[in-house]
DSSP file (Angstrom, degrees, kcal/mol; ACC not computed):
  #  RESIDUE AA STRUCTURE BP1 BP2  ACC     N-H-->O    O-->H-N    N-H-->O    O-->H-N    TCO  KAPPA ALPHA  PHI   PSI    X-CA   Y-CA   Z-CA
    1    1 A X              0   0    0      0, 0.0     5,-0.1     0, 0.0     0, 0.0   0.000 360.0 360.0 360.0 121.4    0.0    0.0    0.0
    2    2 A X        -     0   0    0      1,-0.1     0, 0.0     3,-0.0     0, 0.0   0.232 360.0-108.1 -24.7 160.6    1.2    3.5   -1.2
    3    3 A X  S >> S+     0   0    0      2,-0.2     3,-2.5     1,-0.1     4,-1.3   0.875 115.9  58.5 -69.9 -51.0    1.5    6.4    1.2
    4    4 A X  T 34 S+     0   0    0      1,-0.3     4,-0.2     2,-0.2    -1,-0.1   0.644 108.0  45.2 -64.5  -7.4   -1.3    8.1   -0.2
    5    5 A X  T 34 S+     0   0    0      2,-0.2    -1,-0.3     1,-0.1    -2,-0.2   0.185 111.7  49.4-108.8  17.6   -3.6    5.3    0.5
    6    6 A X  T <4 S+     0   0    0     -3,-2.5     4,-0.3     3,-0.1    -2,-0.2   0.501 111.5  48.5 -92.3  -5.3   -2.5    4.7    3.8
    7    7 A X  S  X S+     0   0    0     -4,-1.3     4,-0.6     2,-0.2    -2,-0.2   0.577 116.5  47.2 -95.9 -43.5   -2.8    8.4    4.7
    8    8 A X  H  > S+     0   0    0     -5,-0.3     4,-0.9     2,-0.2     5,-0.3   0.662 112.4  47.3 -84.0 -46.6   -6.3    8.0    3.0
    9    9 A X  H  > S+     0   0    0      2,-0.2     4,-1.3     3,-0.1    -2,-0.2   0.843 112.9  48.8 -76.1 -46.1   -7.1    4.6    5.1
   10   10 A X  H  > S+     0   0    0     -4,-0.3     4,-1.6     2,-0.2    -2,-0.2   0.868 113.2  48.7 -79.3 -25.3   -5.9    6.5    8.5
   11   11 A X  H  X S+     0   0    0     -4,-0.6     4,-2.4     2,-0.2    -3,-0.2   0.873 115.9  46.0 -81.2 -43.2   -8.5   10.0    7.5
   12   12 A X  H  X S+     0   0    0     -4,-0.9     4,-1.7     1,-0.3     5,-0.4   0.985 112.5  53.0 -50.2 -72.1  -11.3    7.5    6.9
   13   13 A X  H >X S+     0   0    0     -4,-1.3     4,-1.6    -5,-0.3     3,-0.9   0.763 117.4  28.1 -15.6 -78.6  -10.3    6.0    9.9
   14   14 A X  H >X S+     0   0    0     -4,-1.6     3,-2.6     1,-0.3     4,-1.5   0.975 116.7  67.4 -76.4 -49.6  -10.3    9.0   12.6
   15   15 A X  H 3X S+     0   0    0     -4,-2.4     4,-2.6     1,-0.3    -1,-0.3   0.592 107.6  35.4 -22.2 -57.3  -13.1   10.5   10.2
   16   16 A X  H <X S+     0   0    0     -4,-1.7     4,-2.1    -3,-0.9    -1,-0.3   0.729 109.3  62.2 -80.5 -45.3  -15.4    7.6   11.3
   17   17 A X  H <X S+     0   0    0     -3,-2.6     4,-2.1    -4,-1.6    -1,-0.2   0.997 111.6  41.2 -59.1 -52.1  -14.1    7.5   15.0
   18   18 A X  H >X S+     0   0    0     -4,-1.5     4,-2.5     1,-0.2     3,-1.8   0.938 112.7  56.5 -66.9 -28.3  -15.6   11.5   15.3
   19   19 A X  H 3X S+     0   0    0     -4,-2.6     4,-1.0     1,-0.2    -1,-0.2   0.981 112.1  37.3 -14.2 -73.3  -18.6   10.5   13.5
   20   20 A X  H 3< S+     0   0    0     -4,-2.1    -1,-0.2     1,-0.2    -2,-0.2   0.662 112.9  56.4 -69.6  -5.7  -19.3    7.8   16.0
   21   21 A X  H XX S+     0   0    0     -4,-2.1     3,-1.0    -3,-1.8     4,-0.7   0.798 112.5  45.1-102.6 -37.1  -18.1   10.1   19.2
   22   22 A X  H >< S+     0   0    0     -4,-2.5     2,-9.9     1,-0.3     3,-4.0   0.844 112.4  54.4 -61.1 -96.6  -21.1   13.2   17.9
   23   23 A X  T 3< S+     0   0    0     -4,-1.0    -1,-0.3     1,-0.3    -2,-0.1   0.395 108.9  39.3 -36.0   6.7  -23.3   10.7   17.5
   24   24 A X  T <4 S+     0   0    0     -2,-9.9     2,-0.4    -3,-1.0    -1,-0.3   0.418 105.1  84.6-130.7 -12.8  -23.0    9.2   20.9
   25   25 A X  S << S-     0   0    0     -3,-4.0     2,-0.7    -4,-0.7    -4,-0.0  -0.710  79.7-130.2 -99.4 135.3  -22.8   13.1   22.4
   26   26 A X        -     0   0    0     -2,-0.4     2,-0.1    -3,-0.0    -3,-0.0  -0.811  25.7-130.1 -99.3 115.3  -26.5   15.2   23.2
   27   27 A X        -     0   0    0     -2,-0.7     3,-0.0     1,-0.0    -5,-0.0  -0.642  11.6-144.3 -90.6 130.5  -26.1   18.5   21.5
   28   28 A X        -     0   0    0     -2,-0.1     2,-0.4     1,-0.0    -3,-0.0   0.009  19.3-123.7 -72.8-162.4  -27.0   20.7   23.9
   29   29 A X        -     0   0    0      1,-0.1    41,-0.1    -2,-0.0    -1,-0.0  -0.932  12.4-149.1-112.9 147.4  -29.2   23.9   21.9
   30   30 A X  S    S+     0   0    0     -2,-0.4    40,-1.7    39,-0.1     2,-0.3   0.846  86.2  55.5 -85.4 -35.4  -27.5   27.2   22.6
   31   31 A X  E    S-A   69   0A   0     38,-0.2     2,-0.3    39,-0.1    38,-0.2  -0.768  77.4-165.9 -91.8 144.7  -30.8   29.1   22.3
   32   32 A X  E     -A   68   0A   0     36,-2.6    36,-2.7    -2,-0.3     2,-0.1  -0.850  15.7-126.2-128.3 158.4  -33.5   27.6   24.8
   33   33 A X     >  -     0   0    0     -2,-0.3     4,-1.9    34,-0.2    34,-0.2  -0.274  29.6-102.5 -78.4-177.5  -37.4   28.5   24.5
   34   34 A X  H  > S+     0   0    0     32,-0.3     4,-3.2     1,-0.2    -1,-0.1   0.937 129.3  44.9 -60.6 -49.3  -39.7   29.9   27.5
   35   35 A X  H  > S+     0   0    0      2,-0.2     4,-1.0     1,-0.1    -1,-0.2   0.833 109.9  54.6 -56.9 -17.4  -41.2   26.2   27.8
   36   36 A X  H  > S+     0   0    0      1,-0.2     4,-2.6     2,-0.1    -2,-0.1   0.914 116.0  43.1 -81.6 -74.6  -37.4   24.6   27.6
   37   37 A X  H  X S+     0   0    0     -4,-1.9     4,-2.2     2,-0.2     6,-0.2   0.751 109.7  51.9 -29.9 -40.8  -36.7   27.1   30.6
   38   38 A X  H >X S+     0   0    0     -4,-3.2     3,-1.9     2,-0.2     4,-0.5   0.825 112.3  45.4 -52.0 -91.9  -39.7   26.6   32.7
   39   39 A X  H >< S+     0   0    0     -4,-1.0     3,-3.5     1,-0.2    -2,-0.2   0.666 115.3  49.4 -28.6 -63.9  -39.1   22.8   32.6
   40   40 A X  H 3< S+     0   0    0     -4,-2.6    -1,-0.2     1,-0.2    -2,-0.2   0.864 119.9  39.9 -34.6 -55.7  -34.9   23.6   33.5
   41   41 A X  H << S-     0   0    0     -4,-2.2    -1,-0.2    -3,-1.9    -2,-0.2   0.442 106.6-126.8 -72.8  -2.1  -36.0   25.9   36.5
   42   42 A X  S << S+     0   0    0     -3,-3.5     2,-0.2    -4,-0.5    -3,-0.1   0.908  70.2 126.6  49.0  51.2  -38.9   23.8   37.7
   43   43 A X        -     0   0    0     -6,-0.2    -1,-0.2     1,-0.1     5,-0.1  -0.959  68.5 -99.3-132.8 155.7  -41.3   27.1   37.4
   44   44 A X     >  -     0   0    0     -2,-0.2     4,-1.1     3,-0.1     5,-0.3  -0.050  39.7-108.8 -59.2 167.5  -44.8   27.0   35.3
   45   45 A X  H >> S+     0   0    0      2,-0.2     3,-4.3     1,-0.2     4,-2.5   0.985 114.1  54.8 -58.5 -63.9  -44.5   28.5   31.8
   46   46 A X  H 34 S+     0   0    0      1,-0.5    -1,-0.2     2,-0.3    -2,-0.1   0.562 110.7  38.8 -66.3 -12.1  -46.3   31.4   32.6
   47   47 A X  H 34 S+     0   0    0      2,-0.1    -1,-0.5     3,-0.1    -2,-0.2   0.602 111.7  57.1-104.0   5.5  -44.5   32.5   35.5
   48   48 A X  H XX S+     0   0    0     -3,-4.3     3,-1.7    -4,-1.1     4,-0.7   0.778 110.6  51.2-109.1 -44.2  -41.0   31.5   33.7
   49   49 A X  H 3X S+     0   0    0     -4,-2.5     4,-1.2     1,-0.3    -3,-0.2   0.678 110.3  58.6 -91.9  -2.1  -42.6   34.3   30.5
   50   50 A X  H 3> S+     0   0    0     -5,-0.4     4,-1.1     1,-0.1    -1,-0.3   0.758 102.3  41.1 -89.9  -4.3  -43.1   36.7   33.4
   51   51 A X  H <>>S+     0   0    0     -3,-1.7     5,-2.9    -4,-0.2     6,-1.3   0.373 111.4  56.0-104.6   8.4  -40.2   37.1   34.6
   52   52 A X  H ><5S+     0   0    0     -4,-0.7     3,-1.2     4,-0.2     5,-0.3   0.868 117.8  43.1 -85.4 -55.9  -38.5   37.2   30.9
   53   53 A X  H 3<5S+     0   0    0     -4,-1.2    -2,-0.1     1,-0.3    -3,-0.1   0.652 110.0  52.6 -41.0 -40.1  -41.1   40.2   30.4
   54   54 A X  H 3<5S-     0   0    0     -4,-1.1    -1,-0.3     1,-0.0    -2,-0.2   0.910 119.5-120.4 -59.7 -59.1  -40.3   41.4   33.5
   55   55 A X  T <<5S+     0   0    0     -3,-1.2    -3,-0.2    -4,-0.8    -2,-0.2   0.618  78.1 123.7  94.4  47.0  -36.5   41.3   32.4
   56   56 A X  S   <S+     0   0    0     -5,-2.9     2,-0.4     1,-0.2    -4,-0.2   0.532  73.5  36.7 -75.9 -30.2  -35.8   39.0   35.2
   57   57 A X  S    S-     0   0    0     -6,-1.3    -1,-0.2    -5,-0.3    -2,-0.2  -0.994  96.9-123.4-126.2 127.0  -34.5   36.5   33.1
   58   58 A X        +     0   0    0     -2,-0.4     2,-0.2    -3,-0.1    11,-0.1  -0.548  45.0 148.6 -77.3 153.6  -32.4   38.0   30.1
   59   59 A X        -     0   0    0      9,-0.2     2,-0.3    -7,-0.1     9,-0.2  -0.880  26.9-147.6-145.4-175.1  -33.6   36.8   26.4
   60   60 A X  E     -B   67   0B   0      7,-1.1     7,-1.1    -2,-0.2     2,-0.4  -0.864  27.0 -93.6-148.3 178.6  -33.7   38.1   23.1
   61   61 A X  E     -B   66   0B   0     -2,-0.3     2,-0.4     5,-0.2     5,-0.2  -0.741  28.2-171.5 -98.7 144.4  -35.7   37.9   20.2
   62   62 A X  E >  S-B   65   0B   0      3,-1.0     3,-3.8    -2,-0.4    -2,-0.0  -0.998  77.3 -40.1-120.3 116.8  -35.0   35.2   17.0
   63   63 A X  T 3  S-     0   0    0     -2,-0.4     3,-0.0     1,-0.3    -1,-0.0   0.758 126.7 -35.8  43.8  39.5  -37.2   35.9   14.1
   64   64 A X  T 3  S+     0   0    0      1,-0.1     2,-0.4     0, 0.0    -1,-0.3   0.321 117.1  96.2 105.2 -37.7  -40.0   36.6   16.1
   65   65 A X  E <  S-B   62   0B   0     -3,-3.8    -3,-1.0   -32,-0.0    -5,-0.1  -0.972  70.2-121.6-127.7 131.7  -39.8   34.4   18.9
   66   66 A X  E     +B   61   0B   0     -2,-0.4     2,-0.3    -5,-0.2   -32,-0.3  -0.051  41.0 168.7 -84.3 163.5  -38.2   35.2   22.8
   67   67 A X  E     -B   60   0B   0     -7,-1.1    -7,-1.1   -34,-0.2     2,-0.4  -0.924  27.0-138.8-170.5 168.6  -35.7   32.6   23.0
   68   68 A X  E     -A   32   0A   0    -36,-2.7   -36,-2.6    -2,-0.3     2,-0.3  -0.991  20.0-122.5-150.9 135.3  -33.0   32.8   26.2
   69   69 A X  E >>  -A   31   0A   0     -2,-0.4     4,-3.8   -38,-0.2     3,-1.6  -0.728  18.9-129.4 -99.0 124.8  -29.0   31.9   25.5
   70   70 A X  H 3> S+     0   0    0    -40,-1.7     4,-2.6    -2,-0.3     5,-0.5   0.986 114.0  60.8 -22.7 -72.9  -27.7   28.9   27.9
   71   71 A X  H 3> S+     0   0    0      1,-0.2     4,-0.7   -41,-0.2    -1,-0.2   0.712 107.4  37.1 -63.2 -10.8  -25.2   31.0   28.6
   72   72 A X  H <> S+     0   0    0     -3,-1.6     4,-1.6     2,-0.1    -1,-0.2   0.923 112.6  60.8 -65.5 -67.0  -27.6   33.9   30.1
   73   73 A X  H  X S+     0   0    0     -4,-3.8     4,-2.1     1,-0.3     5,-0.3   0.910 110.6  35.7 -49.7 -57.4  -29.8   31.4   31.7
   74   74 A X  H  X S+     0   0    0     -4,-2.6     4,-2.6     2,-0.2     5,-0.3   0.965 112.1  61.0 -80.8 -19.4  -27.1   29.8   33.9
   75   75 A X  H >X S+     0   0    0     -4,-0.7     3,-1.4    -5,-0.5     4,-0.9   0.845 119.0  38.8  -1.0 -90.8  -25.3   33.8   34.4
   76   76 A X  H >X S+     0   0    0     -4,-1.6     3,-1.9     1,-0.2     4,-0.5   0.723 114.9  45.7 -32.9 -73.1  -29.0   34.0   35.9
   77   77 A X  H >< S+     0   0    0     -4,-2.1     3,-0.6     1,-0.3     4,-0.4   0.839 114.0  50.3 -46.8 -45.5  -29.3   30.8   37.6
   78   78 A X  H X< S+     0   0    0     -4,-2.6     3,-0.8    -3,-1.4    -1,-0.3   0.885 109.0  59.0 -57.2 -43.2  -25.6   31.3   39.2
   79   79 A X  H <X S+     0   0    0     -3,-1.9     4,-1.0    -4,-0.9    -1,-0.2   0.632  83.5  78.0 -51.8 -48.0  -26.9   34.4   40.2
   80   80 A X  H <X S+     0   0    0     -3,-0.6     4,-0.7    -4,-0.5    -1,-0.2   0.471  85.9  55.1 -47.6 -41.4  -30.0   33.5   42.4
   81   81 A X  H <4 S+     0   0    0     -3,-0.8    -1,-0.3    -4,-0.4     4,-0.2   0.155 110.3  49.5-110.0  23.0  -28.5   32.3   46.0
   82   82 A X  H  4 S+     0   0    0     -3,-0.1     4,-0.4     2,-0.1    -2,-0.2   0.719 120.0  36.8-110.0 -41.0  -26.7   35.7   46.2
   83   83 A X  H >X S+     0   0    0     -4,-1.0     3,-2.5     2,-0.2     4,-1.1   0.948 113.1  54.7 -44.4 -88.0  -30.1   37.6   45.3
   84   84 A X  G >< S+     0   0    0     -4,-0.7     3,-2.1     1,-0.4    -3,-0.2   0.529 106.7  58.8  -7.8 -58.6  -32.4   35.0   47.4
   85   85 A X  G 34 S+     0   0    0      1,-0.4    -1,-0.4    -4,-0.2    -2,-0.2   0.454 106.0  47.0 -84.9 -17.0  -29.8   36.1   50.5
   86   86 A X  G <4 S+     0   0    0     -3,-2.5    -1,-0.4    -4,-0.4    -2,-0.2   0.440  95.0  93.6-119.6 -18.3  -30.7   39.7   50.2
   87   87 A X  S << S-     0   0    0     -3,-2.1     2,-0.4    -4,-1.1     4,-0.0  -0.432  84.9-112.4 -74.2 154.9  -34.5   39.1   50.1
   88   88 A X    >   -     0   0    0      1,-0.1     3,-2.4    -2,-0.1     4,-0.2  -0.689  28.9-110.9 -89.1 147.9  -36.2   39.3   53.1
   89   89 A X  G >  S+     0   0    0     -2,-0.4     3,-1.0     1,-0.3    -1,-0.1   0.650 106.2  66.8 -28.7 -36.5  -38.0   35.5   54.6
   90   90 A X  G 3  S+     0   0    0      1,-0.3    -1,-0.3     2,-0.2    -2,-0.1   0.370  87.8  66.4-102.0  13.3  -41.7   36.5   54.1
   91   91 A X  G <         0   0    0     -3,-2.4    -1,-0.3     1,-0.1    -2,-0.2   0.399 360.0 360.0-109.9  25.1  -41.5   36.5   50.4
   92   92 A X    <         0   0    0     -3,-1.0    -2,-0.2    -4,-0.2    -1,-0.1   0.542 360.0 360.0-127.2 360.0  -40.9   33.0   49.9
């Protein structure tokens, strides 16, 4: 066998490994809906799309539809036990 078709055999090769390693990996989505967010935060939809309205929870608009970046949501999430500690006991 030639170099260039062992070189050819060895791309196939790893080609096929990353194939098979995405396919075994759960792509997360980077943009999440309100209903994907409820469910994450364990809050109804309708209180999860008041507190986006509110601009408690950051999102942005896609084509129309409010949509909230992973990388906001856990900001926010991360965010939460430093608020919560500054709130007073009788609102929860």
């Amino acid at each position: 066998m030639g170099l260039g078709a062992a070189l050819a055999k060895l791309f196939d090769s790893a080609a096929h490994k990353i194939d098979d390693q995405m396919r075994d990996e759960t792509v997360q989505p980077m943009l999440l809906s309100v209903t994907q967010v409820a469910k994450l935060i364990g809050f109804s939809r309708t209180k999860t799309y008041e507190m986006v309205q509110a601009g408690k929870i950051p999102s942005i608009i896609v084509e129309g539809r409010t949509r909230i970046t992973r990388k906001a949501l856990d900001a926010w999430i991360e965010q939460q036990p430093r608020l919560m500690a500054r709130a007073s006991p009788r609102n929860f």
